[in-house]
C-alpha positions as CSV (number, residue, x, y, z in Angstrom):
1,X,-52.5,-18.8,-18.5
2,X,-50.8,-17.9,-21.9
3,X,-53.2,-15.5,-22.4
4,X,-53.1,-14.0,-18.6
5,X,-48.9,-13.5,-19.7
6,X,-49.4,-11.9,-22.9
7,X,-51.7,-9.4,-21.2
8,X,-49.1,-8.7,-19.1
9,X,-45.7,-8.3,-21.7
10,X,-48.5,-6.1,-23.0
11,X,-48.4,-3.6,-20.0
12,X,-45.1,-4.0,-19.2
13,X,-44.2,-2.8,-22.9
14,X,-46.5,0.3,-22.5
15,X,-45.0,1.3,-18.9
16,X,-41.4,0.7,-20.5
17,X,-42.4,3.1,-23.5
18,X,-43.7,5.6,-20.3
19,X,-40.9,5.2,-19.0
20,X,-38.2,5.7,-21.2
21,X,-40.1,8.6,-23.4
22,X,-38.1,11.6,-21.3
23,X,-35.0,9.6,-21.4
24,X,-35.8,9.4,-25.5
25,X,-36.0,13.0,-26.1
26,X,-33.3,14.7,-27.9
27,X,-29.9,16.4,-26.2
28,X,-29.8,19.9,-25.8
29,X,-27.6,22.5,-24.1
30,X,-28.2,23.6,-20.8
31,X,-27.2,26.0,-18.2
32,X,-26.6,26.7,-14.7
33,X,-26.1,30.1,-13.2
34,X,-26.0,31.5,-9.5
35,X,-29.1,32.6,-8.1
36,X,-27.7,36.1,-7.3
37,X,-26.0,38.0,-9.8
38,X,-24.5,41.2,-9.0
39,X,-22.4,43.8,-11.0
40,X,-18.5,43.6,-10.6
41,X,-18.4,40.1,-9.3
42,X,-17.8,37.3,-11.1
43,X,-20.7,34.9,-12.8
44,X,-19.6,31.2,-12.9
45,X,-21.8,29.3,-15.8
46,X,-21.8,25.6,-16.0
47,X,-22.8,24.2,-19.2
48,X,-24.4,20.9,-19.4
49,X,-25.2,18.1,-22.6
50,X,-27.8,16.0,-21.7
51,X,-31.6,16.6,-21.3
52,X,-32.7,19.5,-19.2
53,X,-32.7,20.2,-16.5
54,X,-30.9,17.1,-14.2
55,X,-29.8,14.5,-16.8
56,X,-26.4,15.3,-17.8
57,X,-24.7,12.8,-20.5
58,X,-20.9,13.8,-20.6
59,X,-20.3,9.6,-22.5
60,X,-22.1,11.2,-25.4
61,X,-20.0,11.3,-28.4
62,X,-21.1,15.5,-28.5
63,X,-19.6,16.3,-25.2
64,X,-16.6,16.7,-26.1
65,X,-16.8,18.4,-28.9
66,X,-18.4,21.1,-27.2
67,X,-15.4,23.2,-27.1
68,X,-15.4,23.9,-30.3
69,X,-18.2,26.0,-30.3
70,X,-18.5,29.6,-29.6
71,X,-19.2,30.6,-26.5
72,X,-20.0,34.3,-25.3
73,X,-21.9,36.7,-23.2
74,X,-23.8,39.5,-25.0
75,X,-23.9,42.5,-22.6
76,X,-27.1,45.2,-22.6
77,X,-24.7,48.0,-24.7
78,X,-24.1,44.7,-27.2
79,X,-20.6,43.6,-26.7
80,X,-19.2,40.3,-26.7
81,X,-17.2,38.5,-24.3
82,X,-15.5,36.0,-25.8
83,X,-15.6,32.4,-23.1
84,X,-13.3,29.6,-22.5
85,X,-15.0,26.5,-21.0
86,X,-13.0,24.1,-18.6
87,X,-14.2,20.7,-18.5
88,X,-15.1,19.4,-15.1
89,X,-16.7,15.9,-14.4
90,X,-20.1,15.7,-16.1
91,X,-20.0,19.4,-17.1
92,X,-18.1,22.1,-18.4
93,X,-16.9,25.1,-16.4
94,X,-16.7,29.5,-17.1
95,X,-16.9,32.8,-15.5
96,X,-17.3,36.6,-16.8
97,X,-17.5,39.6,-14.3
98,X,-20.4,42.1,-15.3
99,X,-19.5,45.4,-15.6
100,X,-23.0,46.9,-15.0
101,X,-26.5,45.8,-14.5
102,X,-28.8,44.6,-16.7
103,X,-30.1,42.3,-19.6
104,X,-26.9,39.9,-20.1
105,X,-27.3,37.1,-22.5
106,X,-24.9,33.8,-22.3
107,X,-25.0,32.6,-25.8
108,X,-23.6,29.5,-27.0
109,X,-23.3,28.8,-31.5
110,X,-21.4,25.6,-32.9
111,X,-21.6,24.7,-36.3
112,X,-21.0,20.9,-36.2
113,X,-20.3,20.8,-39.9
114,X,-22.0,18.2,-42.3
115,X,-23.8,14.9,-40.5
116,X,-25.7,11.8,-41.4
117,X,-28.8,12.9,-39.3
118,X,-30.8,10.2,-38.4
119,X,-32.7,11.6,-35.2
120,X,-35.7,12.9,-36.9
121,X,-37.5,13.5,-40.3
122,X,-36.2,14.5,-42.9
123,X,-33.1,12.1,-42.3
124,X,-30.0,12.5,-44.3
125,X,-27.0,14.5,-45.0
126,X,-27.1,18.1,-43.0
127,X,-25.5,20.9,-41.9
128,X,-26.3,21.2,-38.0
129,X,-26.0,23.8,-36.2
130,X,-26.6,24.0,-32.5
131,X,-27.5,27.0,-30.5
132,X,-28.3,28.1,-27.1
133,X,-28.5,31.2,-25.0
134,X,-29.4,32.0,-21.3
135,X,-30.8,35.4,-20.6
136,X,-28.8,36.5,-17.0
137,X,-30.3,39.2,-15.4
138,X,-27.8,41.1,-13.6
139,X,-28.3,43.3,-10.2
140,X,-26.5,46.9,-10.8
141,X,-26.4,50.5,-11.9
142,X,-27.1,51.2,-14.3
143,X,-29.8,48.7,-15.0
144,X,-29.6,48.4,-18.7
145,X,-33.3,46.8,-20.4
146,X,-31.9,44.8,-23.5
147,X,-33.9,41.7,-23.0
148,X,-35.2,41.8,-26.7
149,X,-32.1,42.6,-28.2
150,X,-31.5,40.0,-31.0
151,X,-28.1,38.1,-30.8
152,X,-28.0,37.6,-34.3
153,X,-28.4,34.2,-34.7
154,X,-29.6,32.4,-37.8
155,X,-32.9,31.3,-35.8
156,X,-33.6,32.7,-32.3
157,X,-36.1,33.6,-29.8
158,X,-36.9,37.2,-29.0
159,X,-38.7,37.7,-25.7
160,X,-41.8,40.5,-25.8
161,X,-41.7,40.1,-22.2
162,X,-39.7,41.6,-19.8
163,X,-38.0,38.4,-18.5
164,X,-35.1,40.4,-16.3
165,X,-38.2,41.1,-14.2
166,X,-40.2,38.2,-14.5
167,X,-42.0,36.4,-11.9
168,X,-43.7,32.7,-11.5
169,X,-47.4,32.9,-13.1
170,X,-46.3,35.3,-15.7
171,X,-47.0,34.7,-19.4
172,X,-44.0,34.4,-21.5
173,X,-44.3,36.1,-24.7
174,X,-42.0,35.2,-27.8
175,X,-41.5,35.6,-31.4
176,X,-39.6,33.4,-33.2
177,X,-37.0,34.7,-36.2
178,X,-35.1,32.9,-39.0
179,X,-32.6,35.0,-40.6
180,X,-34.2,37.9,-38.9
181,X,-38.0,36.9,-40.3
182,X,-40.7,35.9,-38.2
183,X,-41.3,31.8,-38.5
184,X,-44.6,31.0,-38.7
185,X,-46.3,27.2,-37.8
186,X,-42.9,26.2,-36.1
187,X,-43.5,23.9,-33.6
188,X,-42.3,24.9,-29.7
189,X,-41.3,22.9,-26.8
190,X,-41.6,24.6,-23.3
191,X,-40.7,23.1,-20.1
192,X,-39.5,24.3,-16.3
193,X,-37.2,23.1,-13.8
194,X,-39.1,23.7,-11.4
195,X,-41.2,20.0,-12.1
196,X,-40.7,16.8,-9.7
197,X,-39.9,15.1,-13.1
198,X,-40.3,18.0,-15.9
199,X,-40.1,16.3,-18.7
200,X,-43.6,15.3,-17.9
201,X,-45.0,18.2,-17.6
202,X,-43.4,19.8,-20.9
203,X,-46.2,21.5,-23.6
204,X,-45.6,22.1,-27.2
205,X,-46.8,25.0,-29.0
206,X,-47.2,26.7,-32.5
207,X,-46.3,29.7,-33.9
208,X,-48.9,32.4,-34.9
209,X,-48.8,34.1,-38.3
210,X,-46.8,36.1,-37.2
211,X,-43.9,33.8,-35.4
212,X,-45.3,34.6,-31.8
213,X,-46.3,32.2,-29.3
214,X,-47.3,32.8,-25.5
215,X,-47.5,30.6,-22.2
216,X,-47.9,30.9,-19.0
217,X,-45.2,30.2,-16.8
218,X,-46.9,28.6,-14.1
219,X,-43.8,27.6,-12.0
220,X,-40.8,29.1,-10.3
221,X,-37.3,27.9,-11.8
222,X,-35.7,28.2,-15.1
223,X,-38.0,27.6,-18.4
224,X,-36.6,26.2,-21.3
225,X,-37.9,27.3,-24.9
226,X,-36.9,24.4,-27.8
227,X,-37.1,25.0,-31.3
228,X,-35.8,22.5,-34.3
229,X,-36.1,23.5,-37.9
230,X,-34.8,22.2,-41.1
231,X,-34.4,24.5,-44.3
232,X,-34.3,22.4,-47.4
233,X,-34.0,25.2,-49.5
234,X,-30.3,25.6,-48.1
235,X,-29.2,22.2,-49.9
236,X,-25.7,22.4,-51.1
237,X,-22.3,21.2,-51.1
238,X,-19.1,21.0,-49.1
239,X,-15.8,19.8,-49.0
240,X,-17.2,17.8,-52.0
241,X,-20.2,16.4,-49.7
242,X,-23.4,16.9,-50.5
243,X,-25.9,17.8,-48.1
244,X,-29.9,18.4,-48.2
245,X,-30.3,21.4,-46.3
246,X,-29.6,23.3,-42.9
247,X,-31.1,22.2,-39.8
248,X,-31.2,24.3,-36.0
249,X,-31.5,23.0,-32.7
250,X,-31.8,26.6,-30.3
251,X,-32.9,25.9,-26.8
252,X,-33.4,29.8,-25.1
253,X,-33.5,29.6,-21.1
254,X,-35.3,32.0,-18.8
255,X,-35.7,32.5,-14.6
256,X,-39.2,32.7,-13.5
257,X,-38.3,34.2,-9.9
258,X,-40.9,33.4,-7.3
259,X,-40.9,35.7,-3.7
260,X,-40.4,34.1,-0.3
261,X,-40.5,36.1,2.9
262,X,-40.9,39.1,0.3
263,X,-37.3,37.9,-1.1
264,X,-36.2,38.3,-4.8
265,X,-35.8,34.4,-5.2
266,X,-34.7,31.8,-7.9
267,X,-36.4,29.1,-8.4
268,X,-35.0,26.2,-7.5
269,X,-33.4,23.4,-9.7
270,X,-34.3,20.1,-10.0
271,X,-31.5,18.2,-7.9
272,X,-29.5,15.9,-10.8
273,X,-30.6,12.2,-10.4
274,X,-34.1,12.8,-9.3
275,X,-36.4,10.3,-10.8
276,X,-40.0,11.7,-10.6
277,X,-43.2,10.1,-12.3
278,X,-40.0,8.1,-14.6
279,X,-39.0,6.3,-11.2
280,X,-42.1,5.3,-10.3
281,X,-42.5,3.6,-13.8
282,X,-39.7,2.2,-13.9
283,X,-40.2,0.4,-10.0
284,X,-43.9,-0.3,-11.8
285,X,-42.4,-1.9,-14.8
286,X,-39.9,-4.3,-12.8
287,X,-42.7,-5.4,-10.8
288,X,-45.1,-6.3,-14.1
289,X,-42.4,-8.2,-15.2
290,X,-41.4,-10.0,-12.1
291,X,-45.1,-11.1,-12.4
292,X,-45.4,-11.9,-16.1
293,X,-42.3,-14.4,-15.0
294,X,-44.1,-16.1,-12.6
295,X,-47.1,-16.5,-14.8
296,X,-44.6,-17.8,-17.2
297,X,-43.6,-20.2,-14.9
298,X,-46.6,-21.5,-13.9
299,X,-47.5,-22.0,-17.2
300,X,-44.9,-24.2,-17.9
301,X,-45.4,-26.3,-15.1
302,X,-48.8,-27.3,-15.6
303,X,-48.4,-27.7,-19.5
């Protein structure tokens, strides 16, 4: 019998770890646009913390500092318009009005200053720096192709693809930069909304040679592209703390528009609070241990 209710602590452990695994992945920044965007009307943007694309976390301790980064839309011609973000609930709140049509690109850069980071190797005193940008696509005259127009960021991803025109069952194409050099044998995350529980379904990748890396983007919806790195050679001092190096978080999102009825369409987002293959687990890992209690039990009666 003792041996009957270690075997199943055992299994109830390895659905837990299952279970929990999205749920342990790191925060990132993450969007939400309309699904039509047309010239001279106004774009509202919400802006999310929490683990794309339905988890939002607004009780993290980041939320609300979130503000303090900068926030703006890169137009096709290269501009800047500079955001203001509103809280609202479990989210933050913004709006520009596009003056043409065209490769837009929403484009969020906070330097969160020196930090004990203890989320991942190599732990210790950093500079983070988190960054994320949304290519919008934008329906107007004239229709301006800037797609691969580099934001200047310290690390980013430049698409090779045409993603204003890009459809479910394309292949993404990518290179990644740091300091406006191609990053070789960086590790990248890829993932769509468009999943019953997408987290599951998410792939990782490496970078070529050359900093390039390609997938396929096998589901309508918005894909998220997720890139850490840590530069130990930037180790320096601050304020009078010391700190080992620089490290990026940069999430870049994309639409992969499917066609319904012959429609231009979004694909759709994954409604916040669905559970998915995690559910499922969980429901599975409550009933393993409703039964490793009984065994329990039983155990201790005839003992």
């Amino acid at each position: 019998m003792k041996k009957q209710t270690k075997t199943m602590l055992i299994l109830l452990c390895l659905l837990l770890t299952a279970a929990m695994a999205p749920a342990a992945s790191a925060h990132e920044v993450y969007f939400e646009t309309p699904e039509e965007i047309v010239a001279g009307k106004p774009v509202d943007i919400k802006l999310y913390w929490g683990h794309f694309p339905a988890a939002p976390d607004p009780e993290s301790a980041y939320f609300n500092t979130i503000p303090e980064g900068k926030l703006y839309v890169l137009t096709p011609e290269g501009g800047e318009i500079p955001l203001t973000l509103t809280v609202a609930d479990d989210h933050y709140t913004t709006s520009f009005t596009p003056a043409t049509g065209g490769d837009f690109q929403v484009i969020f850069n906070h330097n969160r200053g020196i930090l004990d980071w203890q989320h991942g190797e190599p732990m210790g005193m950093q500079e983070i720096h988190s960054l994320a940008k949304i290519f919008v696509p934008v329906d107007g005259e004239p229709d301006i192709h800037a797609y691969d127009h580099p934001a200047n960021l310290d690390l980013e991803v430049i698409p090779t693809t045409d993603i204003g025109h890009f459809h479910e069952g394309g292949e993404f194409g990518g290179v990644l930069l740091y300091q406006g050099q191609p990053l070789p044998n960086v590790k990248v995350t890829v993932g769509s909304s468009g999943s019953p529980d997408s987290h599951e379904d998410f792939k990782e990748l490496v970078t070529d040679e050359k900093g390039e890396f390609k997938f396929t983007a096998d589901k309508a919806g918005v894909w998220m592209v997720k890139v850490g790195y840590f530069d130990a050679g930037r180790a320096g001092e601050a304020d009078g703390v010391a700190f080992d190096g620089v490290r990026y978080s940069l999430v870049t999102y994309f639409d992969a528009h499917s066609h319904e009825n012959g429609a231009h369409t979004q694909g759709a987002q994954t409604p916040r609070g669905s559970g998915g293959i995690t559910t499922w687990l969980l429901i599975g890992s409550v009933l393993l241990l409703a039964g490793a209690l009984v065994f329990f039990l039983r155990g201790k009666k005839s003992a």
